[in-house]
Structures are given as C-alpha cells and as structure tokens.
C-alpha positions in Angstrom: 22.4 -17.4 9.6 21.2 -14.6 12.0 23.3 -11.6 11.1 21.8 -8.7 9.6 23.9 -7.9 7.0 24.5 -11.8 6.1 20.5 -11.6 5.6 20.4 -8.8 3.4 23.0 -10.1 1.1 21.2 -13.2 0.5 18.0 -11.8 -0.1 19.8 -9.5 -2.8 21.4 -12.4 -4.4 18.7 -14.6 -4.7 16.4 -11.8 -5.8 18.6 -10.5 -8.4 19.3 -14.0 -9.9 15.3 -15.3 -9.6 14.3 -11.0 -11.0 16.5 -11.6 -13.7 15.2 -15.1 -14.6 11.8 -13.8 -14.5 12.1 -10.6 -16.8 14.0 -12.7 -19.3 10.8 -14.5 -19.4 8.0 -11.2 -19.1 7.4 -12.4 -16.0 6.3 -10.2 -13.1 8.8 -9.7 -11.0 6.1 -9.9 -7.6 6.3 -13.4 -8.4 10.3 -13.4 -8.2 10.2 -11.7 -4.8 7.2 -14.4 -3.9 9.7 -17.6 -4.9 12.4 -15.9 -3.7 10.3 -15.6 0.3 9.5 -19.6 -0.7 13.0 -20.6 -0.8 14.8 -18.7 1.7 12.2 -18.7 4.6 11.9 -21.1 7.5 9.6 -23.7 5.6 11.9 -24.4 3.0 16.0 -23.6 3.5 15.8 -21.5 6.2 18.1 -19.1 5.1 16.2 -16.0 6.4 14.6 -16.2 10.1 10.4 -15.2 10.5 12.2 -12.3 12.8 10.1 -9.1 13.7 12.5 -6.9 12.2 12.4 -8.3 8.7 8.9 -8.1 8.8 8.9 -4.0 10.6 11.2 -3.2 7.7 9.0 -4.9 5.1 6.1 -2.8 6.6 7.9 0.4 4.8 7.5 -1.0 1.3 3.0 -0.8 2.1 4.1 2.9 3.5 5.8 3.4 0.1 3.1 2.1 -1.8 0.3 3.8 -0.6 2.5 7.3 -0.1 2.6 6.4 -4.2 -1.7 5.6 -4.1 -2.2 9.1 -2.5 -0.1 10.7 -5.0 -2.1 9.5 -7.8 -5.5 10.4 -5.8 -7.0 13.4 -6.4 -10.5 14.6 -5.8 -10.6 16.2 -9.5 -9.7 12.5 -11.4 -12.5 10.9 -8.7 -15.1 13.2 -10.3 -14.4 12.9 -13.4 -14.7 9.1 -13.4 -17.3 8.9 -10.4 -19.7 6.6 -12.1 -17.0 3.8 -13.0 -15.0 4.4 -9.8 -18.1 4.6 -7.4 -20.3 2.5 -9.3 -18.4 -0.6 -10.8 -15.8 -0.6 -8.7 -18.0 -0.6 -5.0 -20.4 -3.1 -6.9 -16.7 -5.6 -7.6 -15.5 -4.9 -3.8 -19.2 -5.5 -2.1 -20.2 -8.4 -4.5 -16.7 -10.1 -3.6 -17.0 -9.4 0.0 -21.0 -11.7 -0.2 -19.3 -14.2 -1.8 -16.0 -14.7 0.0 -17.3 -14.2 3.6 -20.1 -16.3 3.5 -17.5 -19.1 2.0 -14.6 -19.1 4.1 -17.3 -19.2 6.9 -18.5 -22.7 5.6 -14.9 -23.4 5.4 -14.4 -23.5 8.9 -13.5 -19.7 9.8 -14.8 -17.6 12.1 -16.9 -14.5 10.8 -14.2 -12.1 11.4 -11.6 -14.5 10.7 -13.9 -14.9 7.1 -14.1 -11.2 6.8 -10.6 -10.2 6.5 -9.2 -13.4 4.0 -12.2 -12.1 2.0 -11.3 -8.7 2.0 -7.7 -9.6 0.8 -9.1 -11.8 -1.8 -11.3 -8.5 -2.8 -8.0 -6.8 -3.4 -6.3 -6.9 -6.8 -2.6 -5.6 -7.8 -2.5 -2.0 -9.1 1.1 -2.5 -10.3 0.7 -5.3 -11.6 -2.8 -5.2 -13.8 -1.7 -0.8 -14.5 1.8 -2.3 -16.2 0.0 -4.8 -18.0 -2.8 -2.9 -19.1 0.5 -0.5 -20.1 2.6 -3.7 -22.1 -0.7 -4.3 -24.3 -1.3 -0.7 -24.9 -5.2 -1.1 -23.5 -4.9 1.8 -20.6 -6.9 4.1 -22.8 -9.5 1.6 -23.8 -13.1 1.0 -22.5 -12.5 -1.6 -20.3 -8.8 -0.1 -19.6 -10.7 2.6 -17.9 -12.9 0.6 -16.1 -10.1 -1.8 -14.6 -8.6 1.6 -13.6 -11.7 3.2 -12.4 -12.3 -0.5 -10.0 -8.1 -0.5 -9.2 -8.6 3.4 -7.7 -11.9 2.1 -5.7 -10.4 -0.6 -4.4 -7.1 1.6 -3.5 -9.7 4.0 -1.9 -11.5 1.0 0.1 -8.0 -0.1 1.9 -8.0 2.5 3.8 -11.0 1.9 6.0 -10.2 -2.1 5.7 -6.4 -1.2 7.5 -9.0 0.5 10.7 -11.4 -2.1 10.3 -9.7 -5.3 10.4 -7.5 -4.8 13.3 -10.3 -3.7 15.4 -12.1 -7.8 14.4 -9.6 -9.1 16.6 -10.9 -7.6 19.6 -13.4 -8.9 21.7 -17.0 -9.0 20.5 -18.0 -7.0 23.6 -15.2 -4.6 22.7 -15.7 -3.9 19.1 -18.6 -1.5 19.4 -16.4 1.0 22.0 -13.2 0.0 19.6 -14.6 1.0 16.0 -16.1 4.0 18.0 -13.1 5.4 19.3 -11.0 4.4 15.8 -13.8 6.4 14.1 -12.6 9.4 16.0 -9.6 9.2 15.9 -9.4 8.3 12.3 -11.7 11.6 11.9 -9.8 14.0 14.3 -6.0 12.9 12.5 -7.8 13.6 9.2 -9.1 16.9 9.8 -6.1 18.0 11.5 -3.9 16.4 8.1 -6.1 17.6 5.6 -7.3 20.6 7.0 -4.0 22.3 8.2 -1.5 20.0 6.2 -3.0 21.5 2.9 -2.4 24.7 3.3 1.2 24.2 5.0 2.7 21.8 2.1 2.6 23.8 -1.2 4.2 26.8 0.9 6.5 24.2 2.7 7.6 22.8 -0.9 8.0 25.5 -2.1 10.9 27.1 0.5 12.6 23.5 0.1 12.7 23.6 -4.4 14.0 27.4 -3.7 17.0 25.8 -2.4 17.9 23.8 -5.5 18.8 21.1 -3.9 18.1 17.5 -5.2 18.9 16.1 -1.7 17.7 18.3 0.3 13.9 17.9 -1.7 14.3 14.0 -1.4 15.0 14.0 2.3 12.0 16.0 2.4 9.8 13.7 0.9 11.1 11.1 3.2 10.3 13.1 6.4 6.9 14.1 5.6 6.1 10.5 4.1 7.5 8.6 7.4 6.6 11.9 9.4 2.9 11.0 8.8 3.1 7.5 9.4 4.0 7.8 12.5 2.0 10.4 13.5 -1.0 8.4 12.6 0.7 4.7 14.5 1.1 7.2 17.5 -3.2 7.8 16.9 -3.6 4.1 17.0 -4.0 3.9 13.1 -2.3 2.1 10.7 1.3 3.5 9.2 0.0 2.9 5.8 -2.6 5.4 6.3 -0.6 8.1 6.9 1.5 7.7 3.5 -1.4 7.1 2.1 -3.0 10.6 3.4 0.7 12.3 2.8 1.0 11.4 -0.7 -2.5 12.9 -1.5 -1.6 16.5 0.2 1.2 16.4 -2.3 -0.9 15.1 -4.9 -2.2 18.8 -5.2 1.0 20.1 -5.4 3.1 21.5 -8.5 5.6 18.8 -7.2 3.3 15.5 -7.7 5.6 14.2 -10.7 8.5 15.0 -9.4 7.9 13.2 -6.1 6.6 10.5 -7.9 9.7 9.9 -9.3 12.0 10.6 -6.4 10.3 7.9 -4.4 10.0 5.2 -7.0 13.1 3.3 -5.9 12.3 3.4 -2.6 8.6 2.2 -3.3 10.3 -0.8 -5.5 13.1 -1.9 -3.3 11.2 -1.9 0.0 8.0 -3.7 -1.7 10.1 -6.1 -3.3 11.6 -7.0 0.5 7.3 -6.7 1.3 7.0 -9.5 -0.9 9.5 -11.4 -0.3 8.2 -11.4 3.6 5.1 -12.8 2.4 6.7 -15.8 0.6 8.3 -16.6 3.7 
C-alpha cells in the first residue's frame, strides 16, 4: 500500500486499537506506538513503507518535544536546583558515556559509531519516568527531585549531542574544521535567537493575545516553533534545536502555560507517529 492517506489510516487504526489495549492495562502508550512500528513496517507485514516522508514528518514530533523541553527550561529553575541538575545529573550522563563507549567499541563498533549508541543509551524518557513519578505521587520526593534534576540535565545535554553526532560521520580529517565551523554557527544563531528574540517575543505575544483570538494565538505558536526550526536547518543545525531554543524564549513569557497547553496535542500525535517510525 503506497498511498498517503491509505497509510495514515492504518497507522490510526492499529494505534488506536494497540493505545487502547495498552491503557486498559497502565501500560505506556510509547510502547503501543513501538508494537504498533513492529507490525506494520517492512520487517514484519509491510503495511507501511521505510519512505523518507514518513520519517520527515515523524521528525516534527522531536521538534514538538523539545519546543515542550524549552518551555519547561528556565535559567531561574536551573539555579535553584544547580547542584542536583549539574552535579548528579552530568556525573549519570558522563559515567554512562565511560561505560557504554568503551563497550560497544569491544563489540565491534567503531569509536564514533560507539559514541553515539552510547549517547542514546545515556538518554532516559522525560515523559515517561515525569508521568510515572506523577501516577505514584513521588514528584515531590527526594529522589523525585533528583530523577527530575538528572531528566532536565540530560534534556540540556541533547542539545550539544544533536551538533555533535552528525559532525562523527564526517571524515576524521574533517571533523576538526567541522565541529569548528558548527561551533560558530551554533554560537552566532544563539546570540542572534536569544539575544534579539527575547526582547521581540513578550512584545510580539503580547499584540497577538490583544486580539482575542484562540486561533490566531495557536497559529502563532506554530510559526515561531517551525519558524525557528528552520531557521536553524538553514544554519546547518539540527531542527530540534531550534524548538528547543523557541520554547525557552517563551518559557519567560506570561504565556508559558498557556502554550504549553496549546501545543500538547500536536507534541502527542506527532511523537506518537516518532515512535511509531522507530518500531519500523
């Protein structure tokens, strides 16, 4: 089956039936969109092609995601929990990094090739381990706070992994002059984003809420959240990081919650389709 809309509609039935199944059983529903990838890509049924457009679109549920990140990231919150976020949390990413490098190395790897498995393996799920932490009514515990305080480092360390793993795949004689010139860029798009784009959105929010206009403030959201992306893909950088860096200059806005909310659905749906992807 090769036509678009034939694809989507399977993906949304299967997904709905195997979510469904899952919830009934408090499971979480990443592993529905996982089993759902299993069964309907080209290594089991077939289903759904491996195309390059079903895995473009899934790119937008990362943008989502990290556009969500940068929304809860704020430079007050880091402070306040510095020592656990800084501390435990760069000790949990560096001490996994020793470990899994080294190992997939021995497996057979290449260094690089080593690097970036064990910098996914470093990763954990924010969703998943804040909504359980949420279930068992443990957020505001010790150890909630630390899991939370390692989640937000390791949130923080993905941005420099999304510059740093691309760049391995260039040639060793390359990847001097190519972290070099990412370094800039990654600097110069910052300054001018930070730097310019703070001062521009809360005034820029604020003349869209005047107009009362529920769509008018969600189309918004979307054009600076896909706005940035590109803007930092056109720099050579990753899409992710410009969500990532949107969602923070609104983080310091009056209109952090309500965004929040606004672009929950999108966040869900297009993860969801992520997931799927990687099932596949």
């Amino acid at each position: 089956m090769h036509g678009s809309l034939d694809v989507i509609l399977i993906l949304l039935a299967v997904a709905v039936c195997v979510v469904a199944v899952f919830r009934a059983f408090s499971l979480p529903p990443v592993l529905a969109y996982l089993l759902t990838g299993c069964v309907l890509g080209p290594h089991v049924t077939g289903l759904v092609p491996d195309s390059d457009q079903v895995r473009y679109l899934a790119e937008f549920g990362v943008v989502f995601l990290m556009f969500s990140i940068g929304l809860e990231f704020s430079l007050p919150r880091l402070f306040a929990m510095k020592r656990v976020v800084l501390g435990l949390g760069s000790l949990q990413v560096l001490t996994a990094l020793v470990i899994f490098t080294p190992l997939g190395h021995l497996l057979g790897l290449s260094w690089t090739g080593s690097f970036a498995v064990a910098s996914v393996l470093t990763m954990s799920s924010t969703a998943v381990l804040s909504k359980l932490l949420v279930d068992r009514l443990e957020l505001e515990s010790a150890h909630g706070r630390q899991v939370i305080g390692v989640l937000l480092f390791q949130d923080l360390a993905v941005v420099p992994l999304l510059i740093l793993i691309p760049a391995l795949a260039k040639p060793a004689d390359q990847l001097a002059l190519t972290l070099s010139l990412a370094a800039l860029k990654t600097a110069g798009v910052l300054i001018l984003i930070l730097f310019f784009g703070h001062r521009l959105m809360r005034r820029w929010f604020l003349i869209v809420a005047r107009r009362k206009s529920s769509e008018l403030f969600m189309l918004n959201v979307l054009l600076i959240t896909l706005g940035l992306a590109w803007i930092t893909e056109r720099a050579g950088l990753s899409l992710a990081l410009g969500a990532f860096l949107g969602g923070m200059l609104i983080s310091e806005t009056e209109y952090r919650y309500q965004v929040a909310e606004d672009i929950k659905p999108f966040r869900d749906v297009l993860l969801g389709l992520f997931m799927v992807t990687v099932g596949m």
